[in-house]
C-alpha positions in Angstrom: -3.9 -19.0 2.3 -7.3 -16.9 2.6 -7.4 -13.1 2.1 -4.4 -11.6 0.8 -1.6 -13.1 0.3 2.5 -11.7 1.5 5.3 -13.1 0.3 8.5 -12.3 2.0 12.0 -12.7 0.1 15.1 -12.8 2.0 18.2 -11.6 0.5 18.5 -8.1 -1.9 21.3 -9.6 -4.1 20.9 -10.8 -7.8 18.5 -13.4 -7.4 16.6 -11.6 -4.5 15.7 -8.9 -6.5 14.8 -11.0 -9.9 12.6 -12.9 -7.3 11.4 -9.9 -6.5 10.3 -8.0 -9.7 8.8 -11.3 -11.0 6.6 -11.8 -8.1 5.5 -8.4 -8.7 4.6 -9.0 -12.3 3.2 -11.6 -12.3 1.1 -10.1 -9.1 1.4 -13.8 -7.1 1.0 -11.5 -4.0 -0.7 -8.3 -2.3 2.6 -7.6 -1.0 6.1 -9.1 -1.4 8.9 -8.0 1.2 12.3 -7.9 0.5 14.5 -7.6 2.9 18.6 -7.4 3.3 21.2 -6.6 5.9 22.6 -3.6 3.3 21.4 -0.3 4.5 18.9 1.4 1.7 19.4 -1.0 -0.3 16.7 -3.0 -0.3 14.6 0.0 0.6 15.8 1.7 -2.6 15.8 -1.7 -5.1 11.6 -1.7 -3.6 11.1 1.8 -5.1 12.6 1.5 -8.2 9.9 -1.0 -9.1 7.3 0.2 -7.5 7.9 3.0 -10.3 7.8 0.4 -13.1 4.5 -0.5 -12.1 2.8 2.1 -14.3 4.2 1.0 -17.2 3.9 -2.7 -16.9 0.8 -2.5 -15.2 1.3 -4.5 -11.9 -0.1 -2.8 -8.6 1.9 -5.1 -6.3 2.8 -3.5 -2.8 7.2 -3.9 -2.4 8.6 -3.1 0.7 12.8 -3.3 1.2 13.5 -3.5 4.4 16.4 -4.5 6.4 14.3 -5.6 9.4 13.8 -9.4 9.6 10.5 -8.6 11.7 8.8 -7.1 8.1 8.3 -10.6 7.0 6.0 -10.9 10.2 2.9 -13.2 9.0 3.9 -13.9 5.5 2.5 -17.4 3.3 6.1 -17.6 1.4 9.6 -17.1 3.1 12.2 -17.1 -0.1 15.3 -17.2 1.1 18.2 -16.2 -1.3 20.2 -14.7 1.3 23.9 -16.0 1.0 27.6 -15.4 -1.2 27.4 -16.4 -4.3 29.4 -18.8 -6.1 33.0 -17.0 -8.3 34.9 -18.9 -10.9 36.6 -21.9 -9.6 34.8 -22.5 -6.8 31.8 -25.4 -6.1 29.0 -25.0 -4.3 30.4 -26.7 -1.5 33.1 -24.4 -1.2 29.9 -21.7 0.1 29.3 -24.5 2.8 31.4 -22.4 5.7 30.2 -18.7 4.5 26.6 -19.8 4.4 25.5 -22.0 6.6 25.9 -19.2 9.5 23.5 -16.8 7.2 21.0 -19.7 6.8 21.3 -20.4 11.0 20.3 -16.9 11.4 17.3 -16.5 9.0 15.9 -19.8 9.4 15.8 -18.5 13.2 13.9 -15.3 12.2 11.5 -17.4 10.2 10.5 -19.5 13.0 9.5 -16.6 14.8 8.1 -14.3 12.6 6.7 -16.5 10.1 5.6 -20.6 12.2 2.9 -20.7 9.7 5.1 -20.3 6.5 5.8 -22.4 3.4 10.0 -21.9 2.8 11.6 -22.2 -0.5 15.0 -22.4 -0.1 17.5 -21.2 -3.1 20.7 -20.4 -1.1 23.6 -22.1 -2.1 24.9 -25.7 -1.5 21.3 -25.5 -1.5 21.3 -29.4 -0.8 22.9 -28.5 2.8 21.0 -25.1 3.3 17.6 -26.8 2.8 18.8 -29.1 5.2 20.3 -26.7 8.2 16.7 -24.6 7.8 14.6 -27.6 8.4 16.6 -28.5 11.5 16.6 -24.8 12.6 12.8 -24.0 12.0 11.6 -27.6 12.9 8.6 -26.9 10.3 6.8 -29.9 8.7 8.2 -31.5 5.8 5.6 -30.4 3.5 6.7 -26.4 4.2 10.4 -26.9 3.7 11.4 -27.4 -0.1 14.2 -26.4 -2.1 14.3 -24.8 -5.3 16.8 -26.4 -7.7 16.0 -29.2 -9.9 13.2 -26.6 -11.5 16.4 -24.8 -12.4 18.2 -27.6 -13.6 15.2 -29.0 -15.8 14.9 -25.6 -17.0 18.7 -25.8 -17.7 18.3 -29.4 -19.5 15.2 -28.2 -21.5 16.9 -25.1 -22.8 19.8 -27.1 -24.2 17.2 -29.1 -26.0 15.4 -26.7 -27.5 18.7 -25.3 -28.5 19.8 -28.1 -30.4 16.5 -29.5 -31.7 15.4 -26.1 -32.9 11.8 -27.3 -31.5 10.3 -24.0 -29.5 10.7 -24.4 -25.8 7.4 -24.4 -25.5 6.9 -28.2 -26.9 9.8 -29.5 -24.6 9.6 -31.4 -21.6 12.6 -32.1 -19.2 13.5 -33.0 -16.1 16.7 -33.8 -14.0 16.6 -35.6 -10.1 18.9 -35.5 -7.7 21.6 -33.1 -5.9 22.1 -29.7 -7.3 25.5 -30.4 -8.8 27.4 -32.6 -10.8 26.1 -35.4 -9.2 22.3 -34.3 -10.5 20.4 -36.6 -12.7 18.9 -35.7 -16.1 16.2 -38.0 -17.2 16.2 -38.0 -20.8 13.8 -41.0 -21.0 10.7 -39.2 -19.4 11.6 -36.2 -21.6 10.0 -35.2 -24.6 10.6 -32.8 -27.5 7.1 -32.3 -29.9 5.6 -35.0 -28.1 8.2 -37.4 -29.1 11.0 -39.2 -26.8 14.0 -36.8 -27.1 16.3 -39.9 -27.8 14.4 -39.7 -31.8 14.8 -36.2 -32.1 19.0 -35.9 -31.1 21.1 -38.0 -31.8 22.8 -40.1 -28.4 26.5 -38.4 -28.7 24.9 -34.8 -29.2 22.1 -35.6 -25.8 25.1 -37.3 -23.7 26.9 -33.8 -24.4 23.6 -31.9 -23.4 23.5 -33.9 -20.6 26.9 -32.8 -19.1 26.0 -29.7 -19.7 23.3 -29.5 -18.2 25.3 -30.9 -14.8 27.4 -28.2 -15.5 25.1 -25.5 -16.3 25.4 -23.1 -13.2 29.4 -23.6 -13.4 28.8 -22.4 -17.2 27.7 -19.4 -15.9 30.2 -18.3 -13.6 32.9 -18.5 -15.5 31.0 -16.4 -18.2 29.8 -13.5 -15.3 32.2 -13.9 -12.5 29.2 -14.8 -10.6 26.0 -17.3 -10.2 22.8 -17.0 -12.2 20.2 -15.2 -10.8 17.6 -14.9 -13.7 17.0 -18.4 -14.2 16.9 -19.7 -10.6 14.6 -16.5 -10.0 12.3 -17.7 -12.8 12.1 -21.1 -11.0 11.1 -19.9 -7.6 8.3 -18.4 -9.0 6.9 -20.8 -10.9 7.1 -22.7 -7.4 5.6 -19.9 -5.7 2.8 -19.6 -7.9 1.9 -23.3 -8.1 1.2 -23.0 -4.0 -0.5 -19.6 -4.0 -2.8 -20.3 -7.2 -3.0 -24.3 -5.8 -2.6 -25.3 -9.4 -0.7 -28.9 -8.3 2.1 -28.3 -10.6 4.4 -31.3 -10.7 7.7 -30.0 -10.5 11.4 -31.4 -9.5 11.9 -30.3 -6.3 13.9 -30.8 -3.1 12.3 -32.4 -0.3 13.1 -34.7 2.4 12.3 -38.2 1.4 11.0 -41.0 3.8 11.6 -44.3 1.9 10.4 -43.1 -1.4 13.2 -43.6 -4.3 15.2 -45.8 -1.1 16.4 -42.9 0.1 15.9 -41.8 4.0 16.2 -38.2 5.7 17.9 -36.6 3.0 16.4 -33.3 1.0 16.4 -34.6 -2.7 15.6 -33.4 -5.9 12.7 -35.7 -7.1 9.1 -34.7 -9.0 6.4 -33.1 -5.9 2.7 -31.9 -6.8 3.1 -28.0 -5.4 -0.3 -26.6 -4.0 -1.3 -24.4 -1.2 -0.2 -26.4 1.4 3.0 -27.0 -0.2 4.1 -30.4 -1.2 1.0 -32.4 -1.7 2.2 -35.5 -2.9 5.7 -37.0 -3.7 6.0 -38.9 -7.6 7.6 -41.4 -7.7 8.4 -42.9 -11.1 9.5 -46.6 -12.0 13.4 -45.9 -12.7 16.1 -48.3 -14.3 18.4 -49.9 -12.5 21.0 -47.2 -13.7 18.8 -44.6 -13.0 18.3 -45.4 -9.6 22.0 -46.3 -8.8 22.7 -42.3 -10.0 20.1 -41.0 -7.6 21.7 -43.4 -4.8 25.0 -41.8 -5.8 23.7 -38.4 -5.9 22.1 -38.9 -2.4 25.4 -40.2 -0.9 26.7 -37.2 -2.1 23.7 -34.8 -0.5 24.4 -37.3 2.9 27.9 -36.3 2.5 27.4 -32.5 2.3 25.1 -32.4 5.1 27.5 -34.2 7.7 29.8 -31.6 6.6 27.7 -28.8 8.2 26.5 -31.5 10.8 30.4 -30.6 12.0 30.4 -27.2 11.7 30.0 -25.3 15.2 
């Protein structure tokens, strides 16, 4: 990534735009397209803050458009396209509504963007990151899913929550699918420096734990619809860590090749992020239970993608 930098986001919904107005913000890019199918929508959301950028001071370029041809050339795809999630449903229920959408797009990448890094945040995202490396064929280093920054984020909140410690001395992370299935790691967490198991008591961190599984759930019953401020926060950090090449470690999805003894499958698990995208996978040195959860929350991520293996 030399000269200036474009960062196309796909989708105009609730986590499109946050996308959006945080990449402009935080000016990550000389210009960040969003695009969506709805007529003058996108076009109008663009405007609207491109007039904000006066008064919080960001001279960031936003284009709406609802021509997938705009994202021609851009470093970052960010696709967010998709239905979201209502009450009662999982995330596998959006399997059938949105693996046609990701089909589509990840076609339009291909051709308008072959040299771009993809973050994926579509919904089951553990199937959509899938389908859009099978469609675009890119190398595994430029496909990556955005979820378990979400979920750590998630699990770090509920910590700082209980321990009253500020959020900005707590460390967290979760592995795994992006569902119930995930896998907090409360022994590689920390709150203050110290292990969080001496700071909350076990009853009180099994509860945040389950939570934390069920934190996007949480949410839609509360709105009647999926987060979008969170999992927009997320995407950016991820962007930022590949534009700025800062080699953030970060929990992300990826397709693993033996690492955690896991095979072909795109898994939440901790990846350095720099300007070629993932740089380097982490592995840590799990438990025996730990690593039988991840097994069981990849048989679970095999099981959704065979799903959409089926569908025509």
């Amino acid at each position: 990534m030399l000269g200036k930098i474009k960062i196309s986001v796909i989708g105009g919904g609730h986590v499109g735009e946050s996308t959006t107005f945080i990449l402009a913000i935080k000016e990550l890019a000389d210009e960040v397209v969003m695009v969506d199918i709805v007529e003058n929508l996108p076009q109008g959301k663009a405007l609207d803050m491109m007039q904000a950028g006066p008064i919080l001071g960001y001279d960031t370029k936003i284009i709406g458009t609802n021509d997938m041809a705009d994202i021609k050339d851009s470093d970052i795809v960010i696709m967010t396209a998709g239905f979201p999630r209502k009450p009662g449903m999982s995330r596998e229920d959006l399997i059938g509504q949105n693996t046609p959408i990701m089909k589509d797009v990840a076609a339009k990448i291909k051709k308008y963007a072959p040299e771009s890094i993809v973050i994926v945040v579509s919904n089951p995202l553990d199937a959509m990151t899938y389908m859009c490396k099978k469609i675009t064929g890119f190398p595994d280093n430029r496909i990556i899913g955005q979820a378990g920054v979400l979920d750590s984020t998630r699990f770090m909140a509920f910590l700082g929550m209980e321990s009253g410690v500020s959020i900005k001395n707590i460390q967290g992370i979760t592995l795994g699918s992006h569902g119930d299935d995930m896998v907090p790691l409360p022994r590689f967490s920390l709150i203050g420096g110290r292990p969080t198991g001496e700071v909350v008591e076990k009853g009180k961190l099994d509860g945040i734990i389950e939570r934390t599984k069920k934190g996007g759930g949480e949410i839609v019953k509360l709105m009647g619809t999926s987060a979008y401020w969170a999992p927009a926060a997320g995407t950016v950090m991820m962007a930022e860590s590949i534009v700025r090449d800062k080699k953030m470690i970060l929990p992300c999805h990826v397709i693993l090749h033996g690492e955690y003894g896991i095979e072909g499958l795109f898994v939440g698990v901790p990846v350095k992020l720099g300007r070629s995208g993932v740089e380097e996978i982490v592995e840590f040195d799990l438990t025996e239970e730990e690593k039988a959860a991840l097994k069981k929350s990849a048989d679970h991520v095999k099981e959704v993608c065979e799903i959409v293996d089926k569908l025509k």
